[in-house]
C-alpha positions in Angstrom: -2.6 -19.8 17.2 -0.4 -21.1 14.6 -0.7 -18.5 11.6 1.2 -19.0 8.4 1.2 -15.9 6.0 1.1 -16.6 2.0 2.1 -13.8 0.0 4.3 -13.9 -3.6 7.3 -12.4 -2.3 8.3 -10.1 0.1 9.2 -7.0 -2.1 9.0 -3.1 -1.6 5.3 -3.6 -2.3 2.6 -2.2 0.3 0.9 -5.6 0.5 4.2 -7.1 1.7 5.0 -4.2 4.2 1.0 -4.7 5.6 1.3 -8.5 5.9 5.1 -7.8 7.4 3.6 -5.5 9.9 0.5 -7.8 10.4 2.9 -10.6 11.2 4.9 -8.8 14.0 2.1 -7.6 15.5 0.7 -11.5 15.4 4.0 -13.0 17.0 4.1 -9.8 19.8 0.9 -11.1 20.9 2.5 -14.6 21.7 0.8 -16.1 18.4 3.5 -18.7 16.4 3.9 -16.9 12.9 5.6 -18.1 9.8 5.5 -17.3 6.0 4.9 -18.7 2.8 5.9 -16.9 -0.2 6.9 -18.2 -3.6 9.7 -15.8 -5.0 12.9 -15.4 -3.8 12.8 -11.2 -3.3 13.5 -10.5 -0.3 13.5 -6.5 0.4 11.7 -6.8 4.1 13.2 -10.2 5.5 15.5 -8.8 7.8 12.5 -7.3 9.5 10.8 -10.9 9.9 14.0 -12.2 10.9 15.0 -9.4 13.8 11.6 -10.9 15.0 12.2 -14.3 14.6 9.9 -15.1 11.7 10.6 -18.1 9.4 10.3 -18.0 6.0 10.1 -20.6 3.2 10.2 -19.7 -0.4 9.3 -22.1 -3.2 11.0 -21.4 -6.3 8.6 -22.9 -9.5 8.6 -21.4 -12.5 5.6 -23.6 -13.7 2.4 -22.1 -12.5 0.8 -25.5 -12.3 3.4 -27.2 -10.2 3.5 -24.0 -8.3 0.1 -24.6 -7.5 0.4 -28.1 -6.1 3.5 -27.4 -4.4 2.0 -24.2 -2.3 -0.8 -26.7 -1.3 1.5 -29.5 -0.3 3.5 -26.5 2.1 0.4 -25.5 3.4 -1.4 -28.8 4.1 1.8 -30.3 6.2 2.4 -27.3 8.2 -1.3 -27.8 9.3 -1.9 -24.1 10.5 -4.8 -22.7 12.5 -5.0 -20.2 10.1 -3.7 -18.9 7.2 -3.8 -15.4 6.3 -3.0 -14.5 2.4 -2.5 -11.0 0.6 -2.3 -10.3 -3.5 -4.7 -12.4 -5.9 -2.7 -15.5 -6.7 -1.4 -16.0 -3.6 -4.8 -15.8 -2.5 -6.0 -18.6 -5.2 -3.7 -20.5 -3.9 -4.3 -20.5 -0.3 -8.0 -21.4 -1.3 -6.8 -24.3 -3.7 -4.8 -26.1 -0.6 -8.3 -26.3 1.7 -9.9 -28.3 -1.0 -11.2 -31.1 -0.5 -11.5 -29.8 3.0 -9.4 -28.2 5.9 -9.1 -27.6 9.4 -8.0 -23.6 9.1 -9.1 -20.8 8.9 -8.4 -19.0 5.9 -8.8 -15.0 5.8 -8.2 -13.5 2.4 -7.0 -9.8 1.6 -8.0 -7.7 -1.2 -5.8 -5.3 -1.5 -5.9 -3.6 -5.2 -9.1 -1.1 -6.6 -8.1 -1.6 -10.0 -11.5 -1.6 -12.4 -9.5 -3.6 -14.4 -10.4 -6.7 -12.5 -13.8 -6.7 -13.8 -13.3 -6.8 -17.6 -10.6 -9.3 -17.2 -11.4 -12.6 -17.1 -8.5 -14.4 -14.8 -9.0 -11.3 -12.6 -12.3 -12.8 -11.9 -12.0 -15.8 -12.1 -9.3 -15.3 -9.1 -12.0 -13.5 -7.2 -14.9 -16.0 -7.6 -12.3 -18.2 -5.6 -13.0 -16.3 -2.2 -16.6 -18.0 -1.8 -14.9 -20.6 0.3 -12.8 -18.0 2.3 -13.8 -17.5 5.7 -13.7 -14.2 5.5 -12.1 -11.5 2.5 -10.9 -8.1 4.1 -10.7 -5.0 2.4 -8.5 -2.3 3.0 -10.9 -0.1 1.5 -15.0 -0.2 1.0 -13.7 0.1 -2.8 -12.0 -3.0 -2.7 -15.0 -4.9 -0.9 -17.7 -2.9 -3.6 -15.9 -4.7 -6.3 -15.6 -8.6 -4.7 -20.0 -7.7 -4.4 -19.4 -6.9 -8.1 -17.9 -10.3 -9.0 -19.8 -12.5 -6.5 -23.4 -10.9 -5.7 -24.4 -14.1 -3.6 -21.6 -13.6 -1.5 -23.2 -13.8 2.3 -22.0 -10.3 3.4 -21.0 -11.5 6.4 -17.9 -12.2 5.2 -17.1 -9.2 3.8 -14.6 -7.1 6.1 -13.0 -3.4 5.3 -10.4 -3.2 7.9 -7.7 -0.8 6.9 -3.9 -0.9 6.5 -1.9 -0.4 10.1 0.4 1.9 11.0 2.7 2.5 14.3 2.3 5.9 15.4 4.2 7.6 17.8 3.1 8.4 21.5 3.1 11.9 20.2 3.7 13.8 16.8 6.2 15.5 16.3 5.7 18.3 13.4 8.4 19.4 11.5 9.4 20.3 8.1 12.6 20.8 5.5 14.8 23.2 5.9 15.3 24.0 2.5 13.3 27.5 1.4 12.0 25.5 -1.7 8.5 23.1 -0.7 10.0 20.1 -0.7 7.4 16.7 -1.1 8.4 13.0 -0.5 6.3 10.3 -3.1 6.8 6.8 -2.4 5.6 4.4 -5.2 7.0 1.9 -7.8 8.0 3.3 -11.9 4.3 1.9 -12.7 1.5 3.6 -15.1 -1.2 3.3 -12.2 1.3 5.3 -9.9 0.9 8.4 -12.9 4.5 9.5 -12.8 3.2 10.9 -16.2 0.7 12.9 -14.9 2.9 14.5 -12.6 5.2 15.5 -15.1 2.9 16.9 -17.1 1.3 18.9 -14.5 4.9 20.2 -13.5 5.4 21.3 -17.0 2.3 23.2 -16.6 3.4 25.0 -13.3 4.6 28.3 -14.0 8.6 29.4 -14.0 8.2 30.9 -10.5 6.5 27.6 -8.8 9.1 25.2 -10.3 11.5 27.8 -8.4 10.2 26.9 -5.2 9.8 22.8 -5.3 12.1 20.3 -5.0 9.8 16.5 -5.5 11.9 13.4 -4.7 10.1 9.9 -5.8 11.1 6.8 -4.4 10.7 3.7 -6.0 12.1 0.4 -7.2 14.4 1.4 -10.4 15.5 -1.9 -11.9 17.5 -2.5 -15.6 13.9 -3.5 -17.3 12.3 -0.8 -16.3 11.2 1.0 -19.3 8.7 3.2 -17.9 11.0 4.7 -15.6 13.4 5.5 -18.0 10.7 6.5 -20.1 9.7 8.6 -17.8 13.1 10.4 -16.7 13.9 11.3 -20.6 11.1 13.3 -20.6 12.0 14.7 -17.0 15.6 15.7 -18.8 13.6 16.7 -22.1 11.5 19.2 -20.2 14.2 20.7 -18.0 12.5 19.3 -15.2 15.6 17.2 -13.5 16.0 20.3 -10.7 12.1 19.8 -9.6 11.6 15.9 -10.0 14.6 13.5 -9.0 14.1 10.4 -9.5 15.5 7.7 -6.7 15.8 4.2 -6.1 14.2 2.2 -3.3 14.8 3.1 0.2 13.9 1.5 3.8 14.8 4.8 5.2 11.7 6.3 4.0 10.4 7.3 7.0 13.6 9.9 7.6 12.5 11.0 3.7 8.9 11.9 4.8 10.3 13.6 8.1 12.5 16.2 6.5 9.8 16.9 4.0 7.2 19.2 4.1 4.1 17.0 2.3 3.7 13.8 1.5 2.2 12.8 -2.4 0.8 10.5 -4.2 -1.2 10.5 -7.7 -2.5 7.3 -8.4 -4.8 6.4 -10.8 -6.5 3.8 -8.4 -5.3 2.4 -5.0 -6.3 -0.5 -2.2 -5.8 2.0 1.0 -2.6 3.3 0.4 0.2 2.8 2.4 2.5 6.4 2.2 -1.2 8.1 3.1 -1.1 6.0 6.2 2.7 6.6 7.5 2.2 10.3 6.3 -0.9 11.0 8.9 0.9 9.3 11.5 3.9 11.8 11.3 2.0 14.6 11.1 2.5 15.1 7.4 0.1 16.9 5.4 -0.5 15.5 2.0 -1.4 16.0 -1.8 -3.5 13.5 -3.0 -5.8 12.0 -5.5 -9.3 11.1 -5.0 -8.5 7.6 -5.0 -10.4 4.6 -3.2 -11.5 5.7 0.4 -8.7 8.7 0.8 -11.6 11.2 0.8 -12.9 10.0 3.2 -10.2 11.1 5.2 -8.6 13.6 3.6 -10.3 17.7 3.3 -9.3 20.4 1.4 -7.5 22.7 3.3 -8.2 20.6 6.3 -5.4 18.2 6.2 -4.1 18.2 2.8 -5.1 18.7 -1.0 -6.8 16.7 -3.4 -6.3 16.3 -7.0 -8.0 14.2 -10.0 -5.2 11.7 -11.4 -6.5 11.9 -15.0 -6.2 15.9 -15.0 -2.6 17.1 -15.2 -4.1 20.9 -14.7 -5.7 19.8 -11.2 -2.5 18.5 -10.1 -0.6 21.8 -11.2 -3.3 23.6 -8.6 -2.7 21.3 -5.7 0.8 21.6 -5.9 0.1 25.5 -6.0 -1.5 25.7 -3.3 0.8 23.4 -1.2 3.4 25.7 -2.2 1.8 29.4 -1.5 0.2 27.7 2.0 2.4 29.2 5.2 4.1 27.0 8.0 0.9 27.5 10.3 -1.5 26.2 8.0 1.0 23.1 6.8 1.6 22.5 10.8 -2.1 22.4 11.4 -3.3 20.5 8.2 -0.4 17.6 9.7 -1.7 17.8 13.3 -5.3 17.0 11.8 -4.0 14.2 9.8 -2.0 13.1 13.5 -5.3 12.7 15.2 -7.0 10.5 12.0 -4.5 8.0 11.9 -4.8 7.8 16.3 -8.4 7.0 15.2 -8.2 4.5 12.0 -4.7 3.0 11.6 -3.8 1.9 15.1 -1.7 -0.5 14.4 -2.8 -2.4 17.9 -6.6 -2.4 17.0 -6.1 -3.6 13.4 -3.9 -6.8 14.6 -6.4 -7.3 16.9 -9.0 -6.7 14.6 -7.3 -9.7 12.0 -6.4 -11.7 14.7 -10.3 -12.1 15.6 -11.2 -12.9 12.0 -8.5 -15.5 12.1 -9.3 -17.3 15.3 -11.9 -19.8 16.0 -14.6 -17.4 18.0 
């Protein structure tokens, strides 16, 4: 199949690593793969291009022009199918099949935020996937709120397939070397990611706990970002600059969750999320919140811990007990996570699984 990919940009963001990953696993299986995107940022490119994966980027700062011009793209590179991530990319996509087309067009939702339905553009973007062949979910979350928006959707088209992952032949358990519980979080300086919560649960962690953790959060730290510097005032305010370091970006951040001994991430609302995903196919325990499907998959005790976002006091617990818990329980909990991710984020079965929504079976 031809298969052209239509995404904003190809950023740090977990959309753009899923439809990057999607992609190679697309063009490994002999399928001719290209991409769309419509901002010049271009943080994962040099993985489309060790894989020989075009890319064309059109630059409009007019939203109505934009509009046109993505259609025109699409319509002359006459695709079998076109597979689009993120909400105005995927309004897009939908706009170039009118007044008909030839491809198929397979739609992802990829955020849980309630937001979208109060807002009215949210929505509005969303009412758009009645002529989608199919919309995929990388959560039942996701999917519960397109139902929401559309209630005469046929459900038939309605798909939760969740975000790949490749995981080694066999895991490989290890953690820091450091005497201090060291935990890797990998998320951008945004309110939904709850930096803020964090803090203030690490304020709340007694003397002797702040002793024994060291937290280093990755994430995209650019000059505008007001929330992240925001955020590391109060880190240097509360005397918390030993406990919480804040980094930039990094495409190493696989070796960050290796020498670590859990994984975190407290989010006020997710898709799937991607650091979940990579952390269960290392064998990394986590601390989580109860966000979209996660608990699903992740027990207490079992695999990781769970927290509630909006309750810094719960997040002060988790990270108490992922402190106090031994190496035997921490090596078990990321052997349990190991055999989850084997079951739901096999990379193989979910490009195959796309790859039969995009075809013409």
């Amino acid at each position: 199949m031809k298969i052209l990919c239509v995404i904003d940009s190809l950023g740090t963001g977990g959309a753009q690593r899923q439809l990057v990953e999607l992609a190679k696993g697309f063009k490994e299986k002999g399928h001719e793969v290209s991409f769309l995107t419509y901002h010049n940022i271009n943080f994962f490119k040099p993985e489309l291009d060790k894989h020989s994966i075009p890319v064309k980027t059109i630059e409009e700062s007019n939203y109505v022009k934009r509009l046109f011009k993505i259609r025109k793209v699409i319509r002359k590179h006459q695709p079998d199918a076109v597979l689009s991530f993120l909400e105005a990319a995927n309004f897009m996509a939908t706009l170039a099949g009118f007044p008909s087309r030839k491809w198929k067009l397979v739609v992802g939702e990829r955020s849980a935020n309630p937001a979208i339905l109060s807002n009215r553009k949210l929505r509005f973007y969303r009412k758009a996937h009645f002529f989608a062949n199919y919309i995929v979910g990388n959560s039942h979350k996701n999917i519960e709120l397109v139902k929401k928006i559309i209630p005469s959707i046929n459900k038939d088209k309605l798909k939760v397939i969740y975000n790949s992952v490749e995981i080694p032949e066999q895991h490989n358990f290890s953690m820091s070397e450091s005497e201090s519980t060291s935990i890797v979080i990998a998320a951008s300086y945004r309110t939904v990611k709850n930096l803020n919560g964090l803090i203030q649960a690490l304020h709340l962690l007694p003397s002797e706990y702040k002793a024994k953790l060291k937290i280093n959060w990755y994430g995209n730290i650019s000059m505008d970002n007001a929330y992240y510097r925001t955020q590391q005032e109060k880190i240097n305010q509360l005397g918390l600059k030993e406990v919480l370091i804040l980094n930039d970006k990094t495409n190493q951040i696989n070796k960050k969750y290796a020498n670590a001994d859990f994984v975190g991430l407290f989010s006020h609302f997710e898709g799937f999320p991607n650091t979940i995903c990579e952390a269960m196919a290392i064998a990394k325990p986590v601390i989580v919140t109860k966000v979209s499907d996660v608990p699903l998959f992740v027990k207490e005790n079992e695999n990781g811990f769970l927290c509630e976002s909006n309750q810094p006091e719960s997040i002060k617990n988790a990270l108490i007990k992922a402190i106090d818990s031994t190496a035997d329980q921490r090596k078990k909990m990321g052997k349990n996570n190991y055999i989850t991710a084997r079951e739901v984020f096999n990379r193989d079965a979910i490009v195959e699984a796309y790859l039969k929504l995009l075809s013409n079976e």
